[in-house]
Residue frames as qw, qx, qy, qz and C-alpha x, y, z in Angstrom:
[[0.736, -0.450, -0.452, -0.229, 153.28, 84.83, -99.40],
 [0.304, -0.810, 0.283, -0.415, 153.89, 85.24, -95.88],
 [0.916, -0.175, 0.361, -0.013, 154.86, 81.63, -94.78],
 [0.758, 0.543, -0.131, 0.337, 157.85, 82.17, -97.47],
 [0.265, -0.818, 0.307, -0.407, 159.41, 84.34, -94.12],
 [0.833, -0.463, 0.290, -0.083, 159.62, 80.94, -92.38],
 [0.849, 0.160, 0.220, 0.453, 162.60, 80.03, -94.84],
 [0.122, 0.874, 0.089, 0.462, 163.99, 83.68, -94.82],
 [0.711, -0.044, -0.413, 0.567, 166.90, 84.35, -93.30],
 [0.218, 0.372, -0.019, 0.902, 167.01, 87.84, -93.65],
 [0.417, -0.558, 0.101, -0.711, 163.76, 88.65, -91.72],
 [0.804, -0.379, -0.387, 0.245, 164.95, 86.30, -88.93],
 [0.527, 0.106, -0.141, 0.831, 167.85, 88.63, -88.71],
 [0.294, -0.524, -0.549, -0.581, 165.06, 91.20, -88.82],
 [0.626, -0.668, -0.215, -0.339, 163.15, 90.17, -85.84],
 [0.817, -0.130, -0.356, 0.433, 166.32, 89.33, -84.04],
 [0.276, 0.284, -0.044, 0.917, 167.76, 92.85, -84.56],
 [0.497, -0.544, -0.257, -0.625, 163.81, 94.14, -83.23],
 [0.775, -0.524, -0.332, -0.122, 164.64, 92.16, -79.97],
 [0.607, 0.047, -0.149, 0.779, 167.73, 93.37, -79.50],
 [0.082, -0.423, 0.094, -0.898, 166.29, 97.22, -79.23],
 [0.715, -0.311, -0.544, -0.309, 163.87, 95.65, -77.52],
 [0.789, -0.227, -0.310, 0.479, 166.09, 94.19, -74.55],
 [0.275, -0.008, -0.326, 0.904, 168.35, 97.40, -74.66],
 [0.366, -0.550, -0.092, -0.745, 164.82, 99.73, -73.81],
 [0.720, -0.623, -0.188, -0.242, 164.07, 97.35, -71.20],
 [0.831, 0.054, -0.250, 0.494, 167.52, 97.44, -69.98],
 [0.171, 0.433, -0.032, 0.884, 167.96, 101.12, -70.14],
 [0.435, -0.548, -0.428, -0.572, 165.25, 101.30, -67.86],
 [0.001, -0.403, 0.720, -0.565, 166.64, 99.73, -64.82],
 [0.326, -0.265, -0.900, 0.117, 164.71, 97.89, -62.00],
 [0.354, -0.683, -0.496, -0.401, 161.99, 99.12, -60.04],
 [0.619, -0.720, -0.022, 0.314, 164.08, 99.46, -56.36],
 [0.015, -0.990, 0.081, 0.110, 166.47, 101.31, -58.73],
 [0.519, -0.530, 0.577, 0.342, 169.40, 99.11, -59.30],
 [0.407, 0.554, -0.413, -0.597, 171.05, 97.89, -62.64],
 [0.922, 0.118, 0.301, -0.215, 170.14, 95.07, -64.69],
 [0.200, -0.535, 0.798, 0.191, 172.45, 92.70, -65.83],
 [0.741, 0.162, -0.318, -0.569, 172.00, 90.72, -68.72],
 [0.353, -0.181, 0.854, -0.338, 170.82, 86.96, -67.56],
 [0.517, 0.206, -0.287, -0.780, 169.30, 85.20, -70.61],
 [0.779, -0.158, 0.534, -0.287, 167.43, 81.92, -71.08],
 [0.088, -0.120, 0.939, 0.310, 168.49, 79.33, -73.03],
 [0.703, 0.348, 0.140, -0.604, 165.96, 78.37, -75.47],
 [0.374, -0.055, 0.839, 0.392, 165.58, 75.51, -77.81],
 [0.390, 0.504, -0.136, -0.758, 163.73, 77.35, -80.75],
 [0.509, 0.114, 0.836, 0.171, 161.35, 75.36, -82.83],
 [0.480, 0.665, 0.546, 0.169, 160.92, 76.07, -86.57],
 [0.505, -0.643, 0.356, 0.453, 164.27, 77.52, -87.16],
 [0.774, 0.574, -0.265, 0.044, 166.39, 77.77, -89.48],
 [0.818, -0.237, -0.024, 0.524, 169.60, 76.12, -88.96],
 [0.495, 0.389, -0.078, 0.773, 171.45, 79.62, -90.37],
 [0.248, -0.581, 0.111, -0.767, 170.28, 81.65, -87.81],
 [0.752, -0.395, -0.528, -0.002, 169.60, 79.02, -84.94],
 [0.550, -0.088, -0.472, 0.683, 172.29, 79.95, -82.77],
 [0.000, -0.137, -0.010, -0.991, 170.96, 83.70, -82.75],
 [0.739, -0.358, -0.271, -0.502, 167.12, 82.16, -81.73],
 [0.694, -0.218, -0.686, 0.018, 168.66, 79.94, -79.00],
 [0.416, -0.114, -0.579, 0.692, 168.28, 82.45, -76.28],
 [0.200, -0.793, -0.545, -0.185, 165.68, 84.50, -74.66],
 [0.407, 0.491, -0.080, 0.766, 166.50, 87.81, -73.75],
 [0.601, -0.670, -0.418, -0.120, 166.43, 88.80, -69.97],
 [0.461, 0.573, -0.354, 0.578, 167.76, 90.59, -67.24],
 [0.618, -0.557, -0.527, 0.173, 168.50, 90.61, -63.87],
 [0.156, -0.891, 0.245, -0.349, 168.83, 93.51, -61.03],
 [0.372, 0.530, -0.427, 0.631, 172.31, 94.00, -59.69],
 [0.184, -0.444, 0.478, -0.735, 170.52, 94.92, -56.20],
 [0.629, -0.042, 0.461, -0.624, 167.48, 93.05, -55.41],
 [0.263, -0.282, 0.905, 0.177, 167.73, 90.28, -57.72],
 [0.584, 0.568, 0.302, -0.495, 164.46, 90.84, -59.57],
 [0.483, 0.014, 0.697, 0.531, 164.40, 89.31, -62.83],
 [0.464, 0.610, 0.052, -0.641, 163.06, 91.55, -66.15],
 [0.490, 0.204, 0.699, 0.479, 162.56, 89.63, -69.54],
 [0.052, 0.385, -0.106, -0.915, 162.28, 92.08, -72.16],
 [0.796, 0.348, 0.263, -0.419, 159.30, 91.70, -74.96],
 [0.417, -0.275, 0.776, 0.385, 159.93, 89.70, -77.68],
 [0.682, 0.338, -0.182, -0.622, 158.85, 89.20, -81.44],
 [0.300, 0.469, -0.823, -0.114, 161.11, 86.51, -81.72],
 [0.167, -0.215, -0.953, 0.133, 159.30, 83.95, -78.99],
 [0.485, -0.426, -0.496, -0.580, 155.39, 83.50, -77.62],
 [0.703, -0.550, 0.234, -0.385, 155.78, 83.53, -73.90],
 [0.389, -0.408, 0.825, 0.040, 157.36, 80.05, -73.01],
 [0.882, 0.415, 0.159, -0.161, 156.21, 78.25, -76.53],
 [0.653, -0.586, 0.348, 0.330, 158.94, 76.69, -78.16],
 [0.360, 0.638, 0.591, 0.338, 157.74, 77.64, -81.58],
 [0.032, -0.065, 0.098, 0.993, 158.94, 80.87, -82.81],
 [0.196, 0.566, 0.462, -0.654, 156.23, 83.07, -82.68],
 [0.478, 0.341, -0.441, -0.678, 156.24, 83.89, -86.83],
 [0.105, -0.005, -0.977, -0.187, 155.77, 80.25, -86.68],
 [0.085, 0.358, 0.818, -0.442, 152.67, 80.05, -84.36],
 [0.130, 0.428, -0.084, -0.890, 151.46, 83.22, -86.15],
 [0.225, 0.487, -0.602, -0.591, 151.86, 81.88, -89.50],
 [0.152, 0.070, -0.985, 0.031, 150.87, 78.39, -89.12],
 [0.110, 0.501, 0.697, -0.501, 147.49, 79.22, -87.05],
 [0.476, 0.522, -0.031, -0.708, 146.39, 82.04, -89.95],
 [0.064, 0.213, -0.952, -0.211, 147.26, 78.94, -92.45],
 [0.114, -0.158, -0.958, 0.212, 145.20, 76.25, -90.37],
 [0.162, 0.323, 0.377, -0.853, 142.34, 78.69, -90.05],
 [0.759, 0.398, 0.245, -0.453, 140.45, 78.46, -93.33],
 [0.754, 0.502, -0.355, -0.233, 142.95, 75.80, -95.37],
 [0.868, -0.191, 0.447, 0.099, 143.62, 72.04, -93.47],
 [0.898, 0.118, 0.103, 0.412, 145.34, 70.95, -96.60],
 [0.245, 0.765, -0.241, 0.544, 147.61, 73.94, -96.51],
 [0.380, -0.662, 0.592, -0.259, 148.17, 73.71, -92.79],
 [0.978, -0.119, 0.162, 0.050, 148.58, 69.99, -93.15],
 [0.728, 0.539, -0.133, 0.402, 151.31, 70.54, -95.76],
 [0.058, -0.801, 0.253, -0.539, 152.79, 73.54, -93.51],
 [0.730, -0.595, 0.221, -0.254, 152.45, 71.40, -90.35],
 [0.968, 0.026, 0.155, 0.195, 154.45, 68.46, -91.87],
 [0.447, 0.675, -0.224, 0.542, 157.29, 71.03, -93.72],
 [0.084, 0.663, -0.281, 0.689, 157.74, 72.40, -90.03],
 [0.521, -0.026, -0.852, 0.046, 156.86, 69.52, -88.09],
 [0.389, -0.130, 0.402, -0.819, 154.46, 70.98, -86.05],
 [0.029, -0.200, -0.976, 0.076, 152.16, 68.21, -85.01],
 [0.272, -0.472, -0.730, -0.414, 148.03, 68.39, -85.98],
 [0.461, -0.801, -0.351, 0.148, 147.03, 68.86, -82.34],
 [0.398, -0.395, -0.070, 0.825, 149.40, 71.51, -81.73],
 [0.106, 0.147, 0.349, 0.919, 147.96, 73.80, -84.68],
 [0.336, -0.614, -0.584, -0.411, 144.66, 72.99, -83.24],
 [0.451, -0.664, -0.408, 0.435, 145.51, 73.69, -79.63],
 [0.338, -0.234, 0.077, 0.908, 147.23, 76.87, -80.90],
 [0.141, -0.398, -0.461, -0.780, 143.67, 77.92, -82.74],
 [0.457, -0.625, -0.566, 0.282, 142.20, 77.26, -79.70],
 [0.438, -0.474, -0.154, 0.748, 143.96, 79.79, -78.16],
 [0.097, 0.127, 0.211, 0.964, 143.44, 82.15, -81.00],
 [0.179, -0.415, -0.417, -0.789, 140.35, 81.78, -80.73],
 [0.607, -0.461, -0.621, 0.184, 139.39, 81.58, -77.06],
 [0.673, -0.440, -0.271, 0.528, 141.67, 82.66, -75.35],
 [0.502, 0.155, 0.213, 0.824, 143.01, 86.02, -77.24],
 [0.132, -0.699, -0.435, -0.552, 140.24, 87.59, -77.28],
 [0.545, -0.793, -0.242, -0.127, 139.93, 87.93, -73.59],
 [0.741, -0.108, -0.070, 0.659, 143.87, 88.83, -73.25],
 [0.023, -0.841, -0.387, 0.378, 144.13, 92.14, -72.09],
 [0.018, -0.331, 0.461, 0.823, 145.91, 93.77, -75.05],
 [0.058, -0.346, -0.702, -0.620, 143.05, 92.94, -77.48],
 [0.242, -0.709, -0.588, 0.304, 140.70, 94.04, -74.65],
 [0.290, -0.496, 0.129, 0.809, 142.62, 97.31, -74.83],
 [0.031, 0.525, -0.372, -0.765, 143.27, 97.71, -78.30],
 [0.339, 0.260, 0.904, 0.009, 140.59, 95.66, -80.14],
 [0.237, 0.840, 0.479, -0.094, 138.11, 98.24, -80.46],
 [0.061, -0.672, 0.225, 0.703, 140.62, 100.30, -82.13],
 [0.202, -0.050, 0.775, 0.597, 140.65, 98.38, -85.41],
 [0.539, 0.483, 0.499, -0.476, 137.88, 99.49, -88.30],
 [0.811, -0.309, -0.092, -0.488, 135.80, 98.11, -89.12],
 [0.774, -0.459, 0.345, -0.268, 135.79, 95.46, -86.81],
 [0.493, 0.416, -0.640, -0.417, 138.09, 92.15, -86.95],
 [0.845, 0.049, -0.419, -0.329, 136.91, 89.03, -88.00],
 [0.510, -0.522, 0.594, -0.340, 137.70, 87.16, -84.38],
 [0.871, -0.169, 0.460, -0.020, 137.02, 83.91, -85.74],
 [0.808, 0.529, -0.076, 0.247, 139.42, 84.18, -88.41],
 [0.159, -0.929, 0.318, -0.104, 142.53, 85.22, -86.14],
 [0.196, -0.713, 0.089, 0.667, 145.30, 85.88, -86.64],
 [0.433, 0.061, 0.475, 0.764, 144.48, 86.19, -90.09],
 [0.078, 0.844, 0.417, 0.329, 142.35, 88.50, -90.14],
 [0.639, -0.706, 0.024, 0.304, 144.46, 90.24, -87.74],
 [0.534, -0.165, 0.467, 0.685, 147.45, 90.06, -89.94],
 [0.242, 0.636, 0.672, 0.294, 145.40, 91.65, -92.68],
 [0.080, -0.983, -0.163, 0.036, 145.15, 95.07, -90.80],
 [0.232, -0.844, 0.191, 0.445, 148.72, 95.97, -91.22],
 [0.405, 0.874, -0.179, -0.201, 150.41, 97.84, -93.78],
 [0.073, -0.837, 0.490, 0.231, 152.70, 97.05, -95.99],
 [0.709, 0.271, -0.614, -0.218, 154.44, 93.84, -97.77],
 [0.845, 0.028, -0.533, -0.010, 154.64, 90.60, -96.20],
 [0.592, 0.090, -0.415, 0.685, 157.49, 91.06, -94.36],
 [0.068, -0.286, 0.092, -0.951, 156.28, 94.39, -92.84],
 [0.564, -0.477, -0.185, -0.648, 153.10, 93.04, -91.78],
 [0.855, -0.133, -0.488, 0.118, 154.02, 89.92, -90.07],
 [0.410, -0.014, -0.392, 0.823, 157.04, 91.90, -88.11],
 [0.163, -0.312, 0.033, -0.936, 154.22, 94.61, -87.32],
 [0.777, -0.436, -0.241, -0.385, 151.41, 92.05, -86.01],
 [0.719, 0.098, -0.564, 0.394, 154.59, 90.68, -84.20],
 [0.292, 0.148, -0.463, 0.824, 155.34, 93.64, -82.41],
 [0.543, -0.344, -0.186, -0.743, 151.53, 94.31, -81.65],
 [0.872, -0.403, -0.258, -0.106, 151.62, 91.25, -79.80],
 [0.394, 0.264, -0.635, 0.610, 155.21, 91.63, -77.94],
 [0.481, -0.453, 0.519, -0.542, 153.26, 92.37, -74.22],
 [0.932, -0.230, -0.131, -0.247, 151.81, 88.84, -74.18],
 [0.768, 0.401, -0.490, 0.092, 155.07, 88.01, -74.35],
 [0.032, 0.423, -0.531, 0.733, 156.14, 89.23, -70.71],
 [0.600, -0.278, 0.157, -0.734, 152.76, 88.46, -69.30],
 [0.483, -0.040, 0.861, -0.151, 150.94, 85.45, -68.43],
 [0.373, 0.145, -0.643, -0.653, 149.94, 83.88, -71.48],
 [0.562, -0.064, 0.725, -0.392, 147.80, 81.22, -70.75],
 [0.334, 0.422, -0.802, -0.259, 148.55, 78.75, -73.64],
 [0.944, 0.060, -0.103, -0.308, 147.24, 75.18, -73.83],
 [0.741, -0.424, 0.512, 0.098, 149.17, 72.79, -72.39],
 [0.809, 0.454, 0.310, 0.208, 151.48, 70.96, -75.22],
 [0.296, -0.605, 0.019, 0.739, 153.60, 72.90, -77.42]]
């Protein structure tokens, strides 16, 4: 099951290692006026952690230009924009809460994600996602269609492979939002 990940060190380590290449592409890159970027992360307090890997989740990978002082944050699987809920959490927890309350209840209470937060976070799957331009984009690639009001499981569903493989693949499918403006329900 896929919600066994959230107690899984290893594919923390995983998605950690994935933001790390991450960072060093958007590093390699440089700044737009041409200067180099220097690394200038945030501090994060990462909910729905593990404690063996916490330290390695309590920062947000980012950089700043050397010349002009432009800041770049690289994508991320590891966080949702500025949620403070790992993203496998939000992921996991919202395909859950989608067609089984007493599963997400149980889930919500193991990971102390509060009721209204799982709901404001379906919201958002289902509102709001849709009309985010990466699914705009790359929606109409998936066939047959998917099942919008079952997202993000149905979503999670379209990629290959075991557990672990999808989850870190629907991750990295969503890494732009991560850079962008999300536009997230108040709350966290």
């Amino acid at each position: 099951m896929c919600h066994a990940l959230l107690q899984d060190p290893h594919f923390f380590r995983i998605l950690l290692r994935i933001d790390e290449e991450l960072a060093g592409d958007a590093q390699a890159g440089g700044c737009e006026c041409g200067g180099v970027l220097h690394r200038a992360n945030y501090p994060r307090k990462p909910r729905a952690c593990l404690n063996e890997v916490r330290s390695d989740f309590q920062s947000r990978f980012s950089f700043c230009c050397a010349h002009c002082r432009k800041r770049k944050t690289s994508t991320s699987v590891r966080f949702l924009g500025r949620r403070v809920y790992l993203a496998l959490a939000v992921v996991l927890c919202s395909a859950r809460h989608a067609g089984q309350n007493t599963a997400a209840t149980r889930m919500s209470a193991e990971l102390a994600v509060p009721v209204r937060t799982l709901q404001r976070w379906r919201q958002w799957w289902s509102e709001r996602f849709p009309l985010t331009p990466l699914w705009q984009a790359s929606g109409a690639r998936f066939m047959p269609p998917v099942a919008g009001e079952r997202f993000p499981a149905s979503l999670l569903e379209r990629f290959a492979g075991d557990a672990a493989e999808k989850l870190s693949r629907l991750l990295v499918f969503l890494s732009p939002l991560t850079v962008t403006a999300v536009t997230l329900p108040k709350g966290r």
